[in-house]
C-alpha positions as CSV (number, residue, x, y, z in Angstrom):
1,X,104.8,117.2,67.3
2,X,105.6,114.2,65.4
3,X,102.0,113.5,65.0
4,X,101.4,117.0,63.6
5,X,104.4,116.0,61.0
6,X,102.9,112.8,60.0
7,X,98.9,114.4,59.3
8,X,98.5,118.2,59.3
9,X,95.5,120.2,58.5
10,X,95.3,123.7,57.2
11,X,92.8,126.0,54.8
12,X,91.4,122.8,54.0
13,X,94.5,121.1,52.6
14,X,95.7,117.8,54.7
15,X,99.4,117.5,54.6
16,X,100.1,113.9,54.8
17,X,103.2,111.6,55.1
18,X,104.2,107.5,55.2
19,X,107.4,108.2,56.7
20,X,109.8,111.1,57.9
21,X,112.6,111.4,56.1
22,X,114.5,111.0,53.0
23,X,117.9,109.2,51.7
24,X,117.9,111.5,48.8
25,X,120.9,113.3,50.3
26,X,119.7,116.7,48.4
27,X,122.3,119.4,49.1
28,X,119.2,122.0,49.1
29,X,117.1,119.8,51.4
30,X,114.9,122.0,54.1
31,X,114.7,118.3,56.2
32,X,117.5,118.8,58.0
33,X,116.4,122.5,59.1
34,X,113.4,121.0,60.9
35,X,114.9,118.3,62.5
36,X,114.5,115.2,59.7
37,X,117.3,113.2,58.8
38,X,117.7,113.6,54.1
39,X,120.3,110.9,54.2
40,X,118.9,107.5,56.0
41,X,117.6,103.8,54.8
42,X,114.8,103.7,57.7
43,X,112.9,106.8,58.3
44,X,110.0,106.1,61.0
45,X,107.8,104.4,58.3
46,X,103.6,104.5,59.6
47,X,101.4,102.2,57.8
48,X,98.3,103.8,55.7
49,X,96.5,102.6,58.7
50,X,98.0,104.2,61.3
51,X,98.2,107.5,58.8
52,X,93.9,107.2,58.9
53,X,93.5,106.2,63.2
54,X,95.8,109.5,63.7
55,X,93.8,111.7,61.0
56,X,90.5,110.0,63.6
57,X,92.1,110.6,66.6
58,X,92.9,114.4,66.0
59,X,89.2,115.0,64.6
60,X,90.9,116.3,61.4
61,X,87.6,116.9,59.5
62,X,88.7,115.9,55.4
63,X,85.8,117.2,53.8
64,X,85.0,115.9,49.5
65,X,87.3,119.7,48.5
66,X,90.2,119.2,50.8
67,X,93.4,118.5,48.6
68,X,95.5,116.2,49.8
69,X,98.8,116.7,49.4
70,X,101.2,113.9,50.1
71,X,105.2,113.6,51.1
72,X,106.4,117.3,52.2
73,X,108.7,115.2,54.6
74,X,109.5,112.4,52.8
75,X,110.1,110.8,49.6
76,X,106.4,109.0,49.5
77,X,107.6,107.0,46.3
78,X,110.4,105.5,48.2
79,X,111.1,101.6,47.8
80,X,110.1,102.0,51.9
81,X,107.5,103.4,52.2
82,X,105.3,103.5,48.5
83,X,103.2,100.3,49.3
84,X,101.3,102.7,52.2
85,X,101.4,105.4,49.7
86,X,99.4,104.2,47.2
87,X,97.1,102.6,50.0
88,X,96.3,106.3,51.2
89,X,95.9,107.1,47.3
90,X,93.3,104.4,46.8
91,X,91.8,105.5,50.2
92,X,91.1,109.0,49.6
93,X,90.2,108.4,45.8
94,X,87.4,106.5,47.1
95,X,86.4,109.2,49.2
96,X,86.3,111.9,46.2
97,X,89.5,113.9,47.3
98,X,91.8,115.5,45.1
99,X,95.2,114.3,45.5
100,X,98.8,115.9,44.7
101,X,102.2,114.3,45.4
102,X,105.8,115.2,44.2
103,X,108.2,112.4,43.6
104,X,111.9,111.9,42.2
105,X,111.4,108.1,41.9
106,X,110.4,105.9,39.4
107,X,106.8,105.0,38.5
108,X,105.5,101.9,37.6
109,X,102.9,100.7,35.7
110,X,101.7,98.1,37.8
111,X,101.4,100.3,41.2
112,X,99.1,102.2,39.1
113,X,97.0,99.5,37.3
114,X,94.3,99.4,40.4
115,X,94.6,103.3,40.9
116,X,93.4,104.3,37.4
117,X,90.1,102.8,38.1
118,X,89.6,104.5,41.0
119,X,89.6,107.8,39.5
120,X,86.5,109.7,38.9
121,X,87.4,113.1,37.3
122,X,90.3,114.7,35.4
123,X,93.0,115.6,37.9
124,X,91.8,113.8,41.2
125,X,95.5,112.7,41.0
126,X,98.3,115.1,39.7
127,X,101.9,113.3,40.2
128,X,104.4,116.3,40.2
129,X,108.0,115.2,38.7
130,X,110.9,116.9,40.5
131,X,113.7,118.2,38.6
132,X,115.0,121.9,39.9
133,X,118.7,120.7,38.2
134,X,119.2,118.6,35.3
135,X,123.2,119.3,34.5
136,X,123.8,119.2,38.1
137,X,121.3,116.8,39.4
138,X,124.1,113.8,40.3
139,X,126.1,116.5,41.9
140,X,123.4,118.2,44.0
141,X,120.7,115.2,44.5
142,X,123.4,112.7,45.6
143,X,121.3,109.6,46.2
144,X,118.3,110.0,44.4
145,X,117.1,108.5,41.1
146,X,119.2,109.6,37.3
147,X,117.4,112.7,35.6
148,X,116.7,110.6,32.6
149,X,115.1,107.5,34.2
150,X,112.8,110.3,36.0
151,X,111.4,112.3,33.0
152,X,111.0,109.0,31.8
153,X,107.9,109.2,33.9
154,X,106.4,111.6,31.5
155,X,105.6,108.8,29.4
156,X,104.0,106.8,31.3
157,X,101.5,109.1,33.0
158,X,100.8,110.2,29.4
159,X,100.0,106.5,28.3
160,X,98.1,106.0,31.4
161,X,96.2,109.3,31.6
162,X,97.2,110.4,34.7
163,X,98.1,114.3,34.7
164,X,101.6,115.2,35.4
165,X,103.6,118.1,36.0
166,X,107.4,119.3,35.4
167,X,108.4,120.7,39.1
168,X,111.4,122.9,38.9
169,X,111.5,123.3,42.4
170,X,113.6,124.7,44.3
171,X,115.3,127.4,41.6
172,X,119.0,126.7,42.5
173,X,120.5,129.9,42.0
174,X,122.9,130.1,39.4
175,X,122.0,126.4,38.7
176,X,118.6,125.9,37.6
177,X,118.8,128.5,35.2
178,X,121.8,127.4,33.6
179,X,119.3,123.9,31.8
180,X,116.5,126.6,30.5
181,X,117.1,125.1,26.8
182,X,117.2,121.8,28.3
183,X,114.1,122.6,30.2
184,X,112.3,123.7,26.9
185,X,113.6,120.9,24.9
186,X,112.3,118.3,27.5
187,X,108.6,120.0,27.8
188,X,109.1,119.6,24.1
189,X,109.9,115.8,23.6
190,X,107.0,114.8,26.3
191,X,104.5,117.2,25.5
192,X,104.6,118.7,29.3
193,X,101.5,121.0,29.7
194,X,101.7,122.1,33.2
195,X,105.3,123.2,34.8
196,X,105.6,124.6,38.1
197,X,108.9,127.0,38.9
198,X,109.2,127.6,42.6
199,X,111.1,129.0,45.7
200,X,113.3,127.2,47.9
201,X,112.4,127.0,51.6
202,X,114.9,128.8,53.8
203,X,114.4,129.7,57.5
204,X,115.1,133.3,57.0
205,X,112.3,135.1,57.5
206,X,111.7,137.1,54.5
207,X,109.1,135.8,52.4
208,X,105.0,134.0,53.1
209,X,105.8,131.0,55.2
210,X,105.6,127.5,53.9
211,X,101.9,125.9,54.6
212,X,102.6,122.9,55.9
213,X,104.7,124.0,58.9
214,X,102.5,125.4,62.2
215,X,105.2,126.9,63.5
216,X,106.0,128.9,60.4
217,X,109.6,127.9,60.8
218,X,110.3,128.3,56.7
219,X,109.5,130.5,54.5
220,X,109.9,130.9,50.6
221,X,112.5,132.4,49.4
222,X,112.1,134.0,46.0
223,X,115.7,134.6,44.1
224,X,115.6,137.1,41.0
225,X,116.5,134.0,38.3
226,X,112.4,132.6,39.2
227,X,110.8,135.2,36.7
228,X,113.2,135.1,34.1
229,X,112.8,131.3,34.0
230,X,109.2,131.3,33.9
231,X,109.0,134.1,31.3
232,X,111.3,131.8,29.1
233,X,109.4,128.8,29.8
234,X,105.9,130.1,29.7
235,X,106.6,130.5,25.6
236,X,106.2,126.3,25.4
237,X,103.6,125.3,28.3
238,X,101.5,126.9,30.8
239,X,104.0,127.9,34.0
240,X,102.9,128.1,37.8
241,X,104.9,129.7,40.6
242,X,102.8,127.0,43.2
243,X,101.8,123.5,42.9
244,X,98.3,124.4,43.9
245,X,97.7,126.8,41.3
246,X,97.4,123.6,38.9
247,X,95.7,122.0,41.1
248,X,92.9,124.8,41.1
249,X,92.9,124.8,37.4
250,X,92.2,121.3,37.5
251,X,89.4,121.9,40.2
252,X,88.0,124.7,37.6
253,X,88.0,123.0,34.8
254,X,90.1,124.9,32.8
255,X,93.1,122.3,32.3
């Protein structure tokens, strides 16, 4: 099972992560619902190495189309774990794949430098910046990087040309709604083209479960506040209820 949680295949997306775990301390975390620890230093780090031997050893067939999405268990930007991150980056660049992560850390230029030259089309790597609170975010994401320093991050994928995206995700409700003038005036100030607005993950069963789960042990769940959010921010940039919905634009070239 742990394997399955490290390299997981399905409809031709490869779920991929460099440790399990987080010491975000998120109060809407889904970790510890499955069994993953969301407030630890160590959190069973694998090398990029061992991440490619296990994707061999399961004959997980990663064709040139299969997106790869990395860190649904873990933050893969994480001082711990980001060296084996970007080697799995640089790995499957090579290899043509289009690659999607989501990240509340800070990016630096110099992790990047080597990575830029690796990419051969617009969008082969999308880096979605997490920020489902902004007012709230030291109350509610406990251990996890300032707002400010984060969509700070804007700026540099911009100066580097590496597409990025605004991920309001999860919609807190009665939270996230409460920063949709903040939210406007920050696609504003960074020119934010792409935002994606989605459901938390809860374990009631009332909603299309989550992909990267076999099991189908979460599901989204869809509060009334989502639509109202994205009608509101739809007026400044275009808005997606799903990650992979940009990345499909992307793949279409109409982005």
């Amino acid at each position: 099972m742990k394997e399955e949680k490290y390299v997981y295949l399905k409809n031709n997306r490869l779920f991929i992560n460099t440790s399990l775990g987080c010491r975000g301390k998120c109060l809407y975390c889904y970790l510890p619902k499955i069994g993953l620890n969301n407030e630890c230093e160590e959190n069973n780090i694998v090398t990029s190495k061992q991440i490619i031997e296990l994707i061999k050893k399961q004959n997980i067939e990663v064709k040139k189309d299969t997106l790869i999405t990395i860190g649904c268990y873990s933050e893969c930007l994480d001082k711990n774990n980001k060296k084996e991150t970007l080697e799995l980056i640089k790995y499957f660049l090579k290899k043509g794949n289009q690659i999607q992560l989501s990240t509340k850390e800070k990016i630096y230029k110099e992790d990047f430098l080597d990575i830029i030259n690796l990419i051969q089309y617009k969008g082969q790597l999308i880096i979605f910046i997490s920020a489902p609170t902004i007012t709230k975010q030291k109350e509610i994401e406990i251990n996890t990087l300032s707002i400010e320093e984060r969509l700070s991050n804007f700026e540099l994928l911009n100066e580097i040309n590496i597409p990025s995206v605004l991920y309001i995700k999860p919609v807190l409700k009665n939270i996230t709604i409460k920063d949709i003038d903040i939210y406007i005036n920050i696609i504003k100030k960074y020119d934010i083209q792409q935002v994606v607005v989605g459901s938390i993950f809860s374990e009631i069963k009332s909603g299309e479960p989550t992909p990267f789960f076999s099991n189908n042990k979460l599901f989204y769940m869809k509060n009334n506040e989502e639509d109202i959010i994205i009608k509101q921010l739809s007026k400044y940039s275009n808005v997606s209820a799903r990650s992979t919905e940009v990345v499909k634009k992307y793949n279409r070239g109409e982005i």
